[in-house]
C-alpha positions as CSV (number, residue, x, y, z in Angstrom):
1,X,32.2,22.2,-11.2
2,X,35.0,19.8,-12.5
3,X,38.1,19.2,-11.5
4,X,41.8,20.9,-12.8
5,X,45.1,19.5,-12.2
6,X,46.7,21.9,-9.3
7,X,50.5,20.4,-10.6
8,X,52.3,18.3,-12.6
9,X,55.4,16.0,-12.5
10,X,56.3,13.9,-9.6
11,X,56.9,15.2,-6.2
12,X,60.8,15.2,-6.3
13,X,61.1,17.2,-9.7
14,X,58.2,19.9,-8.6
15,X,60.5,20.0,-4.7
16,X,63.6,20.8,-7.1
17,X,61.9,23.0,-9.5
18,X,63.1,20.9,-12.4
19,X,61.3,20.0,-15.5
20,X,59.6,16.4,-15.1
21,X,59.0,14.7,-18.1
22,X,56.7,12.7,-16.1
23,X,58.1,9.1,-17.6
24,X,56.7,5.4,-16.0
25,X,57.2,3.9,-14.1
26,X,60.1,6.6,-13.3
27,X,61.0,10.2,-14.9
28,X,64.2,10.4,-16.1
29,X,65.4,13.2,-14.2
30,X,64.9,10.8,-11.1
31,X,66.7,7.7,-13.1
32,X,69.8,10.0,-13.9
33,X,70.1,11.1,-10.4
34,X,70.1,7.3,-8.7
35,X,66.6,8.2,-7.2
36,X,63.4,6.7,-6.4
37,X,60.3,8.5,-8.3
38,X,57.5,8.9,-6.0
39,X,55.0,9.1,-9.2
40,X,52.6,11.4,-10.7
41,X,49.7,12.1,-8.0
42,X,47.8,15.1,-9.5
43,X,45.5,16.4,-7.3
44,X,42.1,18.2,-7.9
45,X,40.7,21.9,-7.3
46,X,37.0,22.3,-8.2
47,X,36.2,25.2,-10.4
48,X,32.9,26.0,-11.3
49,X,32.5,26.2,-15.2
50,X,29.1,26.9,-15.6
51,X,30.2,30.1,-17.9
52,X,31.7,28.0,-20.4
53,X,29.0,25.5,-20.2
54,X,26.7,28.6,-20.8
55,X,28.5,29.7,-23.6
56,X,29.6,26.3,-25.6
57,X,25.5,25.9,-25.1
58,X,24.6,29.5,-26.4
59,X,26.4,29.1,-29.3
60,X,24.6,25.6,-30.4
61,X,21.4,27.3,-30.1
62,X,22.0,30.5,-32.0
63,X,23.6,28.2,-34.7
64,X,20.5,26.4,-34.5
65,X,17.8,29.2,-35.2
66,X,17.5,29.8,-38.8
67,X,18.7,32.9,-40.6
68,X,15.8,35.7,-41.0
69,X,14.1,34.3,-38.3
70,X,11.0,35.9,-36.6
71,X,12.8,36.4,-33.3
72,X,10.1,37.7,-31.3
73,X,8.2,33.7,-31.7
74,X,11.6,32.3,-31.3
75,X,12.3,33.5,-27.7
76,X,10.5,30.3,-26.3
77,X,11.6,27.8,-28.2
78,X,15.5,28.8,-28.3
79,X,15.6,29.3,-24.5
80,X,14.3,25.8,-24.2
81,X,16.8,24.7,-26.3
82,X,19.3,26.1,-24.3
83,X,18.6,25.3,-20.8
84,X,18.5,21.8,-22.3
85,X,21.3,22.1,-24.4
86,X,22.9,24.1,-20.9
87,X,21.9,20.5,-18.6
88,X,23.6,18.3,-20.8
89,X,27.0,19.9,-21.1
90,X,27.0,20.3,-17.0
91,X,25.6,16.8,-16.7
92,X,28.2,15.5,-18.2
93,X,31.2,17.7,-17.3
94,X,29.9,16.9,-13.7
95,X,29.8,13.2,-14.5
96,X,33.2,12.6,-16.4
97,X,35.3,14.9,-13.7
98,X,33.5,12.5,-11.0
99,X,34.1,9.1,-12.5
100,X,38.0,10.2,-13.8
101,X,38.8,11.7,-9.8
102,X,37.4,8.6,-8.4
103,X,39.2,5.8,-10.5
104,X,41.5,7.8,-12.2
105,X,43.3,5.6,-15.4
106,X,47.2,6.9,-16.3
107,X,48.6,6.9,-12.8
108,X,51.3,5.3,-11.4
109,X,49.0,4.2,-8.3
110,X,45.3,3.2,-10.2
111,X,42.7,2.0,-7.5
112,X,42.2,-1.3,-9.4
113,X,38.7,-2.3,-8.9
114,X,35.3,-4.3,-10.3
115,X,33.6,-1.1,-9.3
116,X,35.9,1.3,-11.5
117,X,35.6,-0.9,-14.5
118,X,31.6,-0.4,-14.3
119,X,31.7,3.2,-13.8
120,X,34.1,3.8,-16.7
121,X,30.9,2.9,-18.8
122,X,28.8,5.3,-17.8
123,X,30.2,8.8,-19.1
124,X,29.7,6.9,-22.7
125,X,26.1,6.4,-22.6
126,X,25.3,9.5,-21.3
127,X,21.8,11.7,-23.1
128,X,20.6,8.3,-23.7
129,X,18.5,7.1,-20.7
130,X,17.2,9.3,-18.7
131,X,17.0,7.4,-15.7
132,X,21.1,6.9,-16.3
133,X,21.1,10.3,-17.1
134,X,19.6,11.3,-13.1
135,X,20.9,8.7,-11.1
136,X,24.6,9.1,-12.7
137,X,24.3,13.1,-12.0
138,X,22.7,12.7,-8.4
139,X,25.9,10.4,-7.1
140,X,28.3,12.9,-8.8
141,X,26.8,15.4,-7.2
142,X,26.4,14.0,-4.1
143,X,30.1,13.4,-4.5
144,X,30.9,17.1,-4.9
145,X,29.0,18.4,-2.2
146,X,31.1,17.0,0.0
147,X,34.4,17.5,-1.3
148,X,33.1,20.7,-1.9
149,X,31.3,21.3,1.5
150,X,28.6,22.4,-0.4
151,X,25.0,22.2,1.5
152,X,23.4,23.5,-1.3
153,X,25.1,20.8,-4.1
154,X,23.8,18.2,-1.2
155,X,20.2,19.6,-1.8
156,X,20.3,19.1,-5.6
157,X,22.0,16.1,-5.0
158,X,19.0,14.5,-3.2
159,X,16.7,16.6,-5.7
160,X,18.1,14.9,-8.4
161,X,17.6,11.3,-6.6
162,X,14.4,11.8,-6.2
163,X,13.7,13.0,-10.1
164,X,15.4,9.3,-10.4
165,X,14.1,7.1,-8.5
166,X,10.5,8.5,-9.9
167,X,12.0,7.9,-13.3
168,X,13.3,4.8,-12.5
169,X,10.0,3.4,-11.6
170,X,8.7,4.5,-14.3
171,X,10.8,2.3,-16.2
172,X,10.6,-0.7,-14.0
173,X,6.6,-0.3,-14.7
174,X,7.2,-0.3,-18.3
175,X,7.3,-3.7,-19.7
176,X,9.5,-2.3,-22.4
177,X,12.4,-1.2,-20.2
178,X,12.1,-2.6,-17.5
179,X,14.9,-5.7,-17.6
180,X,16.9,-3.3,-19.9
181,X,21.0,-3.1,-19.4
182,X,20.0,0.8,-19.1
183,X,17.5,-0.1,-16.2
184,X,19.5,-2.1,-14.0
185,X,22.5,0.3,-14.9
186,X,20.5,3.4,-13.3
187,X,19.4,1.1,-10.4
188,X,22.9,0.5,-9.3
189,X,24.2,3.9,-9.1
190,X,21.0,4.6,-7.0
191,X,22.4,1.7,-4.8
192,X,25.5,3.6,-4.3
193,X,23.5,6.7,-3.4
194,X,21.4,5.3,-0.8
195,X,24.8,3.3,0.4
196,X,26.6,7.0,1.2
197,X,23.5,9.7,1.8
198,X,21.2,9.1,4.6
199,X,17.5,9.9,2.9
200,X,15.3,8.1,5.1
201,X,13.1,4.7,4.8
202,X,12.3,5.0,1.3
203,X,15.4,3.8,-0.2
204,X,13.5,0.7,-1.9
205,X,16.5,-0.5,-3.7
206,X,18.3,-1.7,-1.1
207,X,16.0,-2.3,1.4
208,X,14.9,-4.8,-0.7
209,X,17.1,-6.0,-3.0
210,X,16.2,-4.4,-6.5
211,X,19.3,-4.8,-8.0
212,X,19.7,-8.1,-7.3
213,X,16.2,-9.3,-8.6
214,X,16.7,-7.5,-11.3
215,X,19.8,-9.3,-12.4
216,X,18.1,-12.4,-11.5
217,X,15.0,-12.0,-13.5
218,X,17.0,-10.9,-16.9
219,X,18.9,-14.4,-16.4
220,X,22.7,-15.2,-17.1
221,X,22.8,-15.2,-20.6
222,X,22.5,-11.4,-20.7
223,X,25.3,-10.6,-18.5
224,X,28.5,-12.0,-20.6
225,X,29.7,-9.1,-22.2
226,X,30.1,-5.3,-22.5
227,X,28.4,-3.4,-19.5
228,X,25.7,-6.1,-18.4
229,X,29.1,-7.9,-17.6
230,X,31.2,-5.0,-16.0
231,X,27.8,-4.3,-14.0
232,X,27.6,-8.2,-12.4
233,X,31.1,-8.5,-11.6
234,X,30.8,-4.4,-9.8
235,X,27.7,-6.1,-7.7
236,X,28.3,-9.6,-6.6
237,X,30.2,-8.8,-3.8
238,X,27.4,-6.7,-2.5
239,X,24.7,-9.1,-3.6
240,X,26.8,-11.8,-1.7
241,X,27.0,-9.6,1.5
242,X,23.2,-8.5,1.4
243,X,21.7,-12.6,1.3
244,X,24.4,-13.2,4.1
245,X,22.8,-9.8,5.8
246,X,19.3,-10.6,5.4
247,X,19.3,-14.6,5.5
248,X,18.1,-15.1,2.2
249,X,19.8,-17.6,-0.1
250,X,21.9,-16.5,-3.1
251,X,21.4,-17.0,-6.8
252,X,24.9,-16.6,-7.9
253,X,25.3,-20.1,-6.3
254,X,23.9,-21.5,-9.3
255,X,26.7,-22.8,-11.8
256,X,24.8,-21.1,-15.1
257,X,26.2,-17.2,-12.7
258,X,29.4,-19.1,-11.8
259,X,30.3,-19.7,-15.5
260,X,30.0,-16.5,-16.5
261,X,33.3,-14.7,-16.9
262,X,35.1,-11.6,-16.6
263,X,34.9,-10.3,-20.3
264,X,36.8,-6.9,-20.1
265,X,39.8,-8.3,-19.2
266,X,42.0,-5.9,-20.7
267,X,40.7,-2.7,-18.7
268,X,42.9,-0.6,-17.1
269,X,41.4,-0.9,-13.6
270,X,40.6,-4.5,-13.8
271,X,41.9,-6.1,-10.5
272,X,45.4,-7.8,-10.5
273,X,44.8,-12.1,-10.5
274,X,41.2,-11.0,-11.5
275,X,40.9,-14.5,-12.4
276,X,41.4,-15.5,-9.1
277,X,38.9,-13.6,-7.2
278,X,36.4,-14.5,-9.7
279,X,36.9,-17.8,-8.5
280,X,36.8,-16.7,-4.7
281,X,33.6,-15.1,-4.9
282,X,32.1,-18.1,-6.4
283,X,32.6,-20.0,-3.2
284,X,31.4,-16.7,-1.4
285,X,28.2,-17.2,-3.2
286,X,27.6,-20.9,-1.7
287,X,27.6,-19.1,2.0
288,X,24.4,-17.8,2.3
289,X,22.4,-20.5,1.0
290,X,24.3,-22.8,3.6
291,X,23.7,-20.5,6.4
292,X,19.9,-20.6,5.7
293,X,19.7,-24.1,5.7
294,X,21.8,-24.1,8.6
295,X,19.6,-22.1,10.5
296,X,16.7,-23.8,9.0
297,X,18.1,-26.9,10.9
298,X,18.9,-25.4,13.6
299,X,15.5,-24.2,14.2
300,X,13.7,-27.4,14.3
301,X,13.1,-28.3,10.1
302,X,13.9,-31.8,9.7
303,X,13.2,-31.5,6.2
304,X,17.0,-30.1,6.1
305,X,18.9,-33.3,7.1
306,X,22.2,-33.4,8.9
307,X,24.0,-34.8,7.0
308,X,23.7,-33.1,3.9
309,X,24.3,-29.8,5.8
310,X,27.7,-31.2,7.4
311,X,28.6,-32.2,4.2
312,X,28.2,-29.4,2.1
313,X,29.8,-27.2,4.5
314,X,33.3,-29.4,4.8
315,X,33.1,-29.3,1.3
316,X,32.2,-25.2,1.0
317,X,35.3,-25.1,3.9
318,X,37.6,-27.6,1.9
319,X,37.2,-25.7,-1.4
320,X,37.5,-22.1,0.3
321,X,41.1,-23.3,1.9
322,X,42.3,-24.6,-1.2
323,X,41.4,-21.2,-3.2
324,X,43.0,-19.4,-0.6
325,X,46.5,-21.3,-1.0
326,X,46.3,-20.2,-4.5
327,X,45.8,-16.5,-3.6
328,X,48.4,-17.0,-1.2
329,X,50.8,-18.2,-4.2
330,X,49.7,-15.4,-6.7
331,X,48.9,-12.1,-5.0
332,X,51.3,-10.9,-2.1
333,X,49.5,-11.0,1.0
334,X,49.7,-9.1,3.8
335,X,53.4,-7.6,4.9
336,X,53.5,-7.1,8.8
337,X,54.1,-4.0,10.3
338,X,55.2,-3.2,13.8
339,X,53.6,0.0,15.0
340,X,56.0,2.3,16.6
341,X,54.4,2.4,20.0
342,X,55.8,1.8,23.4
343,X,54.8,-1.5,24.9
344,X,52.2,-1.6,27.5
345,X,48.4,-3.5,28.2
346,X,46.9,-0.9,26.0
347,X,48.3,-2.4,22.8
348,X,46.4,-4.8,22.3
349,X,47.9,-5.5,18.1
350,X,51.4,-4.0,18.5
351,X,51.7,-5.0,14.7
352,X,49.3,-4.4,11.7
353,X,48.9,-6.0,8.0
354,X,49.9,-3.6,4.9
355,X,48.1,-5.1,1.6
356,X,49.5,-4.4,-1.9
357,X,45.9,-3.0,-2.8
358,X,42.4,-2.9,-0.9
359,X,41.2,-5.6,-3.3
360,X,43.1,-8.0,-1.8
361,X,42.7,-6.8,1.6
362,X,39.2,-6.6,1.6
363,X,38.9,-10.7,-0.2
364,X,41.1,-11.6,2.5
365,X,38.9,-9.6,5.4
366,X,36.2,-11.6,3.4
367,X,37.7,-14.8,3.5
368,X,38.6,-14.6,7.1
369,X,34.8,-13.8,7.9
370,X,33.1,-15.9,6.3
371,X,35.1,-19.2,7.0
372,X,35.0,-18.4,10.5
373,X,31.1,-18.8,10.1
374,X,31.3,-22.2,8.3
375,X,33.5,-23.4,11.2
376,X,30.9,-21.9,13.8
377,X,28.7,-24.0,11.5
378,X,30.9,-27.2,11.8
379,X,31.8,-26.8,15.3
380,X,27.7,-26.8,16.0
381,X,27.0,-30.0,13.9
382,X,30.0,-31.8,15.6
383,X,29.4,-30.3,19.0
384,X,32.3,-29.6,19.7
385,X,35.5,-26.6,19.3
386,X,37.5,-27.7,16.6
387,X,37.6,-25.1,15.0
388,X,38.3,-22.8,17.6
389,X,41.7,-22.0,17.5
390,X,41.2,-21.3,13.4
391,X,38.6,-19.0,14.4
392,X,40.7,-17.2,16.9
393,X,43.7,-17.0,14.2
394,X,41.4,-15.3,11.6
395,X,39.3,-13.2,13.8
396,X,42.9,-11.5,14.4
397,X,43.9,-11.3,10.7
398,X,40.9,-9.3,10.4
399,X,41.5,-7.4,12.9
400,X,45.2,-6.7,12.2
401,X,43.8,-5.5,8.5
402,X,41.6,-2.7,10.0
403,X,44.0,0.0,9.8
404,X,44.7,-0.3,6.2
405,X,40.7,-0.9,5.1
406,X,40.1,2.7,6.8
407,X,41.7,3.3,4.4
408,X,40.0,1.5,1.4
409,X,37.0,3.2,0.9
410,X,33.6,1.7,0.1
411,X,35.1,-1.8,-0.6
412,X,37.0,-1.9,3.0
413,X,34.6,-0.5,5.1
414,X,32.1,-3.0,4.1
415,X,34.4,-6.0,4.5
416,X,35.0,-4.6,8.0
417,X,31.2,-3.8,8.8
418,X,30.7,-7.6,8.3
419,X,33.9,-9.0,9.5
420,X,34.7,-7.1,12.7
421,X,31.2,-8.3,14.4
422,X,32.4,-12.0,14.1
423,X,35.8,-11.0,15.1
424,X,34.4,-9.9,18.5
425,X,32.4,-13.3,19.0
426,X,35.2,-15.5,18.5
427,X,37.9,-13.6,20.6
428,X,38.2,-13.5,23.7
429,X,36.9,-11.0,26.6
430,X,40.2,-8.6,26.4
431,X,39.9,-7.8,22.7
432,X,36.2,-6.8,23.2
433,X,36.9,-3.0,23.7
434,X,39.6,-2.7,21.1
435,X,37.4,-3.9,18.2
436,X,34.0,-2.0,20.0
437,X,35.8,1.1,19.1
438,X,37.0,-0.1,15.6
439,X,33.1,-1.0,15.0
440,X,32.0,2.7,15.9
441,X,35.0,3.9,13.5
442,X,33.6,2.3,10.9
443,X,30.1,3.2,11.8
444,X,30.9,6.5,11.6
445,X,32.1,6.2,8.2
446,X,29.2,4.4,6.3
447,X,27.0,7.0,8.6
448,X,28.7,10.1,7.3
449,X,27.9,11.4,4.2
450,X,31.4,10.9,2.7
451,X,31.6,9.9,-0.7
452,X,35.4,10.5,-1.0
453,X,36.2,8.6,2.4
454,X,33.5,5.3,1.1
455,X,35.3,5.2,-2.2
456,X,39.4,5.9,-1.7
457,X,40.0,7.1,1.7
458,X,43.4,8.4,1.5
459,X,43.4,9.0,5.7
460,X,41.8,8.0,8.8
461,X,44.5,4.8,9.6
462,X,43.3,3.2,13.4
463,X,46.6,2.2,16.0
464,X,46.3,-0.7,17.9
């Protein structure tokens, strides 16, 4: 099953049955007419091309058999060479159509993202690994069995999971593979498996942080170019957000991770000011090594003293304010919008933020969150509420940016799974329902098994 273009040209030119030569930024039917081109947004229908897979594959393996041949003691062997021959065709039909519809390159509207710069990788070294090879096709899969609404592509979807994570362990045992770029490669996209499709409590990856020890144990110095680099930039936010989840502290703290830079600059999908959210998830990373120690405190270990806790977090809270002035100053941050809705004591944000791009929604989301916790921090160690009318002001930036990260996929509904909890501590009692029900929105969508929605949510905005 891959996916075909349904149209071409822009929207205006297809409306007008005109020719579009499909020109950027603009086609030049729309420049001669004094009009604004809406761009090229091709959309997909799914047709199953297993015949033609069959086929290319038949052909291989008759050319394959020798001329004069005993036939008869062929049968076996050239049927096995086709089925396998079959596999790897649909394999990686499946996986290129699933990795192009997701972060598509060549339109005028590209979800720019860490994420789609790692996956671009994969179709590439494809027939290589077979733990790539099952983990890569289960998450395609996966993907088209919902956008599909195909039960039984969900049931080979979790078949092949399972085929993977057994071979993935397999490799982890092996001292040979196991802190290969291949390894960790395949234990990622199983991450983004278990993050989308419910399969119970086995999902040992991210119940307990393989990926992340992983990268840890292979060291820095293997992750400065190619696609041990594309695959530490794609995870740090998530290996950020887990320590601060589970308590834990954070290697990327350490200045050898912070060092490392973005290598693939010139990608297509790389994020606008990538240079600049490098730098803000480096003081992301300090957060959950400071809330440990914080807590450590706070629970009665005076081996954690004081004022070295203070300290580092006006510091941490100096330097995230400072990096946030310069995003402010590069990127354009959020445009208000006033929602056309009649006024009344049900409205509880009668305006709403609109982001260029869910990358810079979901930093700021991020930001907002977790200063507010270093000024919960600060506001403990000084006794007093300081910081409580900063908390209040960024607990409604993130919930002003709601609407628009239900509609940015994976990376929004994350920020928003953290951010919207903190949100409802800091506000006051009147705000409590409104941002309930935006929790059980978002809920709902890292519950269902929606793999388009968790990625690039096109729909699904949330009034005030």
């Amino acid at each position: 099953m891959v996916g075909v273009p349904t149209s071409k040209g822009c929207s205006t030119c297809r409306t007008r049955s005109i020719k579009c030569d499909e020109a950027r930024p603009s086609c030049s039917q729309c420049r001669r007419g004094g009009r604004k081109c809406p761009g090229y947004r091709i959309r997909s229908k799914f047709v199953d091309e297993s015949a033609k897979f069959q086929a290319e594959a038949c052909r291989k393996t008759s050319r394959d058999v020798p001329s004069g041949s005993n036939v008869g003691s062929l049968n076996m062997l050239s049927l096995t060479g086709f089925r396998s021959e079959f596999r790897s065709l649909e394999r990686e039909g499946i996986v290129a159509t699933f990795v192009q519809d997701l972060f598509p390159i060549g339109r005028l509207t590209v979800q720019h993202s860490f994420i789609g710069s790692w996956l671009w990788h994969i179709p590439q070294i494809l027939h290589k690994n077979r733990p790539i090879d099952l983990a890569a096709e289960s998450l395609a899969l996966a993907y088209f069995a919902k956008k599909a609404s195909s039960n039984e592509m969900l049931i080979r979807s979790r078949n092949t999971y399972a085929n993977a994570l057994r071979s993935l362990s397999n490799a982890v045992l092996d001292h040979r593979s196991r802190f290969t770029s291949e390894t960790l490669c395949a234990a990622l996209l199983l991450v983004h498996f278990e993050n989308f499709v419910t399969i119970g409590g086995k999902s040992w990856i991210t119940h307990t942080g393989g990926v992340g020890r992983l990268i840890e144990i292979r060291g820095p110095h293997r992750h400065c170019t190619g696609l041990d680099n594309a695959m530490l930039m794609a995870s740090r936010g998530y290996l950020i957000s887990q320590a601060v989840a589970t308590g834990t502290g954070c290697f990327l703290d350490g200045d050898e991770w912070k060092n490392i830079r973005v290598h693939d600059t010139n990608f297509p999908l790389m994020p606008r000011n990538y240079d600049i959210y490098h730098e803000g998830l480096n003081y992301f990373a300090n957060i959950p090594g400071l809330m440990k120690n914080f807590k450590r405190r706070s629970s009665g270990d005076l081996s954690v003293h004081h004022a070295l806790i203070y300290s580092e977090a006006k510091n941490v809270r100096s330097a995230m304010v400072e990096w946030f002035a310069k995003l402010q100053s590069n990127a354009r941050l959020p445009i208000r919008i006033l929602l056309p809705l009649p006024p009344g004591p049900h409205i509880i944000f009668p305006s709403i933020y609109e982001y260029r791009d869910i990358v810079t929604a979901t930093f700021v989301v991020n930001y907002s969150a977790y200063l507010l916790q270093v000024n919960n921090m600060l506001d403990s160690l000084e006794n007093s509420n300081h910081y409580l009318a900063d908390n209040i002001s960024l607990s409604k930036d993130i919930c002003m940016s709601a609407a628009y990260c239900s509609r940015g996929g994976f990376c929004g509904t994350q920020a928003m799974a953290h951010a919207l909890p903190l949100a409802l501590s800091a506000l006051p009692e009147c705000y409590a329902g409104w941002i309930q029900r935006q929790i059980n929105v978002f809920e709902r969508v890292r519950e269902s098994f929606t793999l388009r929605s968790a990625f690039l949510a096109d729909e699904g905005i949330t009034k005030g």
